[in-house]
N, C-alpha and C positions, 0 to 999 in steps of 0.2 A: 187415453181417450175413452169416454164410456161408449157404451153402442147408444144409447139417444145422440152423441154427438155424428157418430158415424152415420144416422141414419140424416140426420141433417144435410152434414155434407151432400148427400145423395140429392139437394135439393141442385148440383153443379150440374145435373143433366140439362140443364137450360142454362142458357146466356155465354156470357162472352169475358175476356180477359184481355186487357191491354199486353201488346207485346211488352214492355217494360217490365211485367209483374213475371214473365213464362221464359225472357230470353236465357237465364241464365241455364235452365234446365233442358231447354235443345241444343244449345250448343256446349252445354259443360259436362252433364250428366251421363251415367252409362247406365243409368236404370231404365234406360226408355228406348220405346221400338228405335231401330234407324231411318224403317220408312215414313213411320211418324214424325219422326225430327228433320227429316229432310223435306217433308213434305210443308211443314209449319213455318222452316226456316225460308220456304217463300212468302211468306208474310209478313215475316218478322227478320230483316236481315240484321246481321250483326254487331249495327250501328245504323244509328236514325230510325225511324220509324216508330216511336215510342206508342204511340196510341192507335197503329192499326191493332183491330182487333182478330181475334180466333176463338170458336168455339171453345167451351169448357170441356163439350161432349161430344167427338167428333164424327161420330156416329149417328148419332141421333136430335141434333141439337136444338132442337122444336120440341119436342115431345119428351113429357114426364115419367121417363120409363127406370130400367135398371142396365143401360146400356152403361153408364157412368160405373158402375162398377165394372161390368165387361170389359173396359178399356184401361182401368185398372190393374186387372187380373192380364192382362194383354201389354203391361207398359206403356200407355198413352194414355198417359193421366196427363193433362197441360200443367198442370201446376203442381211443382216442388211439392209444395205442402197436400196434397190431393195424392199425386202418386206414394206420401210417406204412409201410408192409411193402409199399402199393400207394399211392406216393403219388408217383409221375415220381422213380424211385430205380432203385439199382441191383436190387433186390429184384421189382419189378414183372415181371420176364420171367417169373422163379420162381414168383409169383403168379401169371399166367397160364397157366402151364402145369397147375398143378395146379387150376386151376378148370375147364380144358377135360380135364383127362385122370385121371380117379379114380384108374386101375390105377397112374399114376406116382407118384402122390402116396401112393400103399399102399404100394409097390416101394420108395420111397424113405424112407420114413416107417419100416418095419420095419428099411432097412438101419441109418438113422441108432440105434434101440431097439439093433442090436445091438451098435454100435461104440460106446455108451453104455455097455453092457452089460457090457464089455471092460474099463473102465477101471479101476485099479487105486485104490480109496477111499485119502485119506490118514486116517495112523492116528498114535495117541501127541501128540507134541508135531509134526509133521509139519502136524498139521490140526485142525478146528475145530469144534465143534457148536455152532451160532450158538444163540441164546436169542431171537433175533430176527433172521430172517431176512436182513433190510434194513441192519442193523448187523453189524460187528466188532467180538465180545467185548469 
């Protein structure tokens, strides 16, 4: 994962995730807090409930900060793929940094929005409007 992707990610510190997407990582995983997982798992019990939801960022779930990496560096990442970002990888520096330094993860966080920003949409028979995100037409 490059760090533009990593700083993306960082955009989890808002919003939400259906238990469906998170159950398998509090009740199966050992990479994550236990108070975290026991705390989640009243939401999310371990059959039925597929679309309650729970923060991404349980910490701070309103506000655009660098708590989402805190809770990473902390094992309370809600999602599998979120907690792999800090799990003895190449990715784990990146995550520390922006858990100890908010302004970087702003700084870098805007650069990557703009170079997003830049890219030129394909268009015509060039490219695609999925129907479903996860699939090709």
């Amino acid at each position: 994962m490059t760090k533009m992707n990593v700083q993306f990610v960082g955009a989890h510190t808002t919003g939400q995730a259906k238990c469906q997407f998170f159950r398998g990582r509090i009740y199966n995983e050992t990479n994550i807090d236990s108070d975290f997982a026991t705390s989640t798992q009243s939401n999310c019990p371990s059959t039925d409930g597929d679309s309650n939801l729970s923060p991404l960022d349980v910490t701070t779930n309103v506000l655009f900060d660098n708590a989402y990496f805190k809770n990473l560096v902390n094992k309370k990442g809600l999602l599998h793929s979120d907690q792999q970002l800090f799990s003895g990888g190449s990715t784990d520096s990146q995550v520390t940094t922006y858990s100890t330094s908010a302004s970087t993860f702003y700084a870098d966080f805007s650069s990557a929005m703009v170079k997003m920003g830049n890219l030129s949409p394909l268009t015509g028979t060039s490219g695609q409007i999925r129907t479903n995100c996860r699939t090709v037409n």
